[in-house]
N, C-alpha and C positions, 0 to 999 in steps of 0.2 A: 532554402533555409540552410544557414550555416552550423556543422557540428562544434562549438566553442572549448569543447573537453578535447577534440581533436580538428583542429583548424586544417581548412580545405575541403575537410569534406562533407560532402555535400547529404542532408537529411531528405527524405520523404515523411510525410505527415501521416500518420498511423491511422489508416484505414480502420471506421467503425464499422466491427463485425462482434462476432463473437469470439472470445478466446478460448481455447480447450486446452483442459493441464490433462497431462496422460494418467490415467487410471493408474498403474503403474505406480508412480510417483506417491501419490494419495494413499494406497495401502499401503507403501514401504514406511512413510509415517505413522499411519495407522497401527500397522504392527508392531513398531518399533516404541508405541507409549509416547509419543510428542506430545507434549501439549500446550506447542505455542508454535505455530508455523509462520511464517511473514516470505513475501518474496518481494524484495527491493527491486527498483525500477530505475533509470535514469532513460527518461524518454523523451524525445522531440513528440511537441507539438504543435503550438506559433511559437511566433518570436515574444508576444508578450504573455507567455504560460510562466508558470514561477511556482516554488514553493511546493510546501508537502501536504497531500491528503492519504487518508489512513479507508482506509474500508473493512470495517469488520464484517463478519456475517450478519446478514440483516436478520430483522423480525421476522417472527415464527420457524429460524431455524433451530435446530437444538443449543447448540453452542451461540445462542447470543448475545447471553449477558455478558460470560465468559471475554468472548471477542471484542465486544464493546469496551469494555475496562480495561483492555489490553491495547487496542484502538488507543481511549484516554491517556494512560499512561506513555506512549508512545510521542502522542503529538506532543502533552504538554512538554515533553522533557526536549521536544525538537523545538516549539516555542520559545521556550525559557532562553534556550542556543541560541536564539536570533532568528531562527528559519520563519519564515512567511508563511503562515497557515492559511492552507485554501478554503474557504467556505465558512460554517460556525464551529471554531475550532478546531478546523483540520480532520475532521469527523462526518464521511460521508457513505450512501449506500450507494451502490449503482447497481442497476438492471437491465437487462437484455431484449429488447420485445422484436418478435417475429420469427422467422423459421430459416430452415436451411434454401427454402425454396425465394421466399421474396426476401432474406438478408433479417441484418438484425438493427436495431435502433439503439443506443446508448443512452439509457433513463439515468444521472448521476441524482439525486434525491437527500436531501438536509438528513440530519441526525435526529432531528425534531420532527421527520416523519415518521409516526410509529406503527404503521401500515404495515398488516404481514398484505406483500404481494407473492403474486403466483410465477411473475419473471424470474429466469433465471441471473444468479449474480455470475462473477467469477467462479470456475472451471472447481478452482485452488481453495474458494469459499464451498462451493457445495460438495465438492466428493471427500473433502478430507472431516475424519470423522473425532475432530478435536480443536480447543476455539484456535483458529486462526485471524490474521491480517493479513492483506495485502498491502504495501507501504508505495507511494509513491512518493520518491523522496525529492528527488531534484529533475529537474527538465533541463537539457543538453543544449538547447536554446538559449536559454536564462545565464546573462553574464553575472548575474549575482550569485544564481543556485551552482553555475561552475567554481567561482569563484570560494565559495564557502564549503562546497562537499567533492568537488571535482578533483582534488590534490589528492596525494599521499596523506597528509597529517588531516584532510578535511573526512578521507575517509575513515580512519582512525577515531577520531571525533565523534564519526556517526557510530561507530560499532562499541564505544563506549555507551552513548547514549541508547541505543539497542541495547545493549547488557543490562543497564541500571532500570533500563523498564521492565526486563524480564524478569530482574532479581528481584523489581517493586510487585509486581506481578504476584510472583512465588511467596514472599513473604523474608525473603532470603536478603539479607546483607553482602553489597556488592564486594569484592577484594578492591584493595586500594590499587591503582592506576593510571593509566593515561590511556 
């Protein structure tokens, strides 16, 4: 699989296991009063992967309404851009099942499941102790999702549309810009 953000070279398909975000990390947030964490992605995965999905904390965390609305806020405003939403509305949970010992399984799970489970989600979803997202924005694969966010101005773009969700978020009025 070809990387299209940087031609030549060559992708591996991201191994389903479990991800660990360093503790570290999660308190320095923690401490610091965040209270909207997101870690953007640009991942290979096939050649016909595309588009953004959003993972907030799922059900029965503390932070999940929080998350979820931030989640919403997030896709619509990548939507509205043109961006390809994965799933129903770009709004999805994923979970982790099995151990260190036999590996883990990748459960991705609708929005419309309102199932608290007992798997764990993202590293970055459970230890950080304020509503977070995870974003996955574009795939390195996808001649469209390079095409649209893969540039200078495409990133630009996105980090406005980031902003305006956050300032929709907060309550706050974004500054005018590009």
């Amino acid at each position: 699989m070809e990387d299209l953000a940087h031609p030549g070279r060559k992708l591996r398909p991201a191994p389903t296991q479990r991800i660990h975000f360093p503790k570290h990390r999660a308190r320095s947030r923690n401490s610091a009063g965040v209270a909207a964490a997101r870690a953007r992605q640009f991942r290979p995965y096939s050649s016909d992967s595309y588009g953004l999905e959003c993972y907030p904390q799922p059900p029965g965390r503390t932070h999940h309404e929080d998350s979820l609305r931030l989640a919403h806020l997030i896709a619509d405003k990548f939507g509205a851009a043109g961006q390809r939403l994965r799933g129903n509305a770009g709004v999805r949970y994923i979970y982790y099942a099995g151990d260190d010992e036999s590996g883990y399984e990748k459960q991705v799970v609708e929005e419309s499941d309102s199932t608290v489970y007992s798997e764990q989600t993202f590293g970055l979803l459970e230890k950080t102790d304020c509503p977070a997202v995870l974003v996955e924005q574009c795939f390195v694969t996808s001649e469209a999702d390079v095409a649209a966010w893969g540039t200078d101005d495409g990133c630009r773009r996105a980090a406005r549309l980031y902003y305006e969700a956050i300032c929709e978020y907060f309550g706050t009025e974004p500054l005018p810009g590009t």
